[in-house]
C-alpha atoms as one frame of an Amber mdcrd trajectory, in Angstrom:
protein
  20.965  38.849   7.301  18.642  37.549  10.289  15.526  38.001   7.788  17.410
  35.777   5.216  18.097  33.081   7.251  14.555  33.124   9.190  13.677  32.711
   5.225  16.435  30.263   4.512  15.121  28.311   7.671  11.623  27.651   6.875
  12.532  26.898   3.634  14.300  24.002   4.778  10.919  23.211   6.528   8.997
  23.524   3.946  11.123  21.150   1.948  11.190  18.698   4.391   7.320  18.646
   5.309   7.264  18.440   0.756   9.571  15.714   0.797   8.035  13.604   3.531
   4.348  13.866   1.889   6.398  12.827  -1.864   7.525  10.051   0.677   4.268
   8.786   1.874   2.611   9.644  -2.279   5.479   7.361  -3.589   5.087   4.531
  -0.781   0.898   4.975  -1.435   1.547   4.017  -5.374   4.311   1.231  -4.885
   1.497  -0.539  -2.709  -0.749  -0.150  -4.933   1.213  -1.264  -7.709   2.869
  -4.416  -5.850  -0.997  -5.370  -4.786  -1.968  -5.192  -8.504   1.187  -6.419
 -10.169   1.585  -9.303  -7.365  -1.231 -11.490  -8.554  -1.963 -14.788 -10.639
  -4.246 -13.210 -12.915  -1.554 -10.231 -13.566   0.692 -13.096 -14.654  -1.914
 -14.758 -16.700  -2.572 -11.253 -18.222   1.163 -11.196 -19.116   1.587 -14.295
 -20.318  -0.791 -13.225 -22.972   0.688 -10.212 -23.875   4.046 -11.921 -23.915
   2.351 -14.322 -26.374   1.573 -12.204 -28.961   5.233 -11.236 -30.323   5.959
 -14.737 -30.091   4.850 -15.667 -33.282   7.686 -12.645 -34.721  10.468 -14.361
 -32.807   9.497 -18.168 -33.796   9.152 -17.132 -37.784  12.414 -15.329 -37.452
  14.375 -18.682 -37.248  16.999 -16.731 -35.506  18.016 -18.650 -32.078  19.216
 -15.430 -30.713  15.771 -13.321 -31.537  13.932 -16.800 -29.871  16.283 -16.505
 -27.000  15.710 -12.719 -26.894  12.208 -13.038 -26.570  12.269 -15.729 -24.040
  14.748 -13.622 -21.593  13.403 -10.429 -22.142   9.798 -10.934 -22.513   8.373
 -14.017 -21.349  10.551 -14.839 -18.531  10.511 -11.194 -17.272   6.545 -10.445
 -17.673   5.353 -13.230 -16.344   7.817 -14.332 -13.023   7.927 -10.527 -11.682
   3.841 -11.386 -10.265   4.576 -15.102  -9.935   7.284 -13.759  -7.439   5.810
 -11.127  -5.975   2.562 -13.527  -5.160   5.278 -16.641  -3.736   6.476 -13.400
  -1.323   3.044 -12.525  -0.327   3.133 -16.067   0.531   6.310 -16.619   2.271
   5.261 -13.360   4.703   2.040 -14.805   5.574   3.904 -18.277   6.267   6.313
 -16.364   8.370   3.545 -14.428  10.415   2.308 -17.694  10.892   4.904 -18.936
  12.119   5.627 -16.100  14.354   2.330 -16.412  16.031   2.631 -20.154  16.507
   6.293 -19.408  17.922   4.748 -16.785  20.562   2.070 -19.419  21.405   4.765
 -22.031  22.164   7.081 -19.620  23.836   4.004 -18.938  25.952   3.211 -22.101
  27.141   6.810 -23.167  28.005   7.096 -19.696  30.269   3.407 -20.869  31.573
   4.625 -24.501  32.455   8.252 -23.109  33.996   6.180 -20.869  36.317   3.818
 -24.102  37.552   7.039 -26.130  38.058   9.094 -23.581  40.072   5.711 -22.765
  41.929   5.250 -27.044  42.292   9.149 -26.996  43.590   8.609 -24.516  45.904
   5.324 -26.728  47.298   7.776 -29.436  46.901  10.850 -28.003  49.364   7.623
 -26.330  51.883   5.829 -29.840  52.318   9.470 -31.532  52.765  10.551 -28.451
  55.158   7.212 -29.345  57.001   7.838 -32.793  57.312  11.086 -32.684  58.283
  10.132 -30.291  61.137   7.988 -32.770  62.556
């Protein structure tokens, strides 16, 4: 029974230790994919591939084929990198932002520590006035 579960145990190791490396393969290829996927010349790719069935759908005459193609295969080929790259955008923008924010926060801590230390001069110089 012991043996079993010793067995049992590092199985449930070994699984993990699998599952965590599938975890890190899986995350690897999504990057890569988004990096590829997530560019203007992707979406210039796909706008010619969406092109060439369009020919089919306009000599159908059939509003809902012309529709069809225009939801399912224009629209979706070509704004998934279009989006993707107007992310990649927004992030940087907001990294930007954040850095600017951090400067600014910065500067207002710097500037309240020279006014509390200029108040403090302040009250000493009126202390030693007064004293005198």
């Amino acid at each position: 029974m012991l043996t079993w579960l010793r067995l049992c145990s590092n199985c449930v190791v070994v699984f993990k230790m699998l599952a965590r490396k599938l975890q890190l393969a899986n995350r690897k290829i999504a990057l890569l994919i988004t990096d590829k996927v997530g560019t203007m010349g992707c979406a210039y790719l796909f706008v010619v591939l969406a092109l060439i069935s369009f020919p089919e759908a306009i000599m159908s005459h059939d509003p809902l084929k012309i529709v069809s193609w225009i939801a399912q295969t224009f629209l979706q080929l070509v704004l998934l990198p279009i989006i993707i790259v107007g992310q990649n955008i927004q992030g940087k923008v907001a990294v930007q932002q954040a850095d600017t924010d951090r400067e600014t926060l910065s500067a207002i801590r710097d500037m309240a520590t020279e006014i509390r230390d200029l108040g403090r001069q302040h009250n000493r110089i009126l202390a030693d006035l007064e004293g005198r």
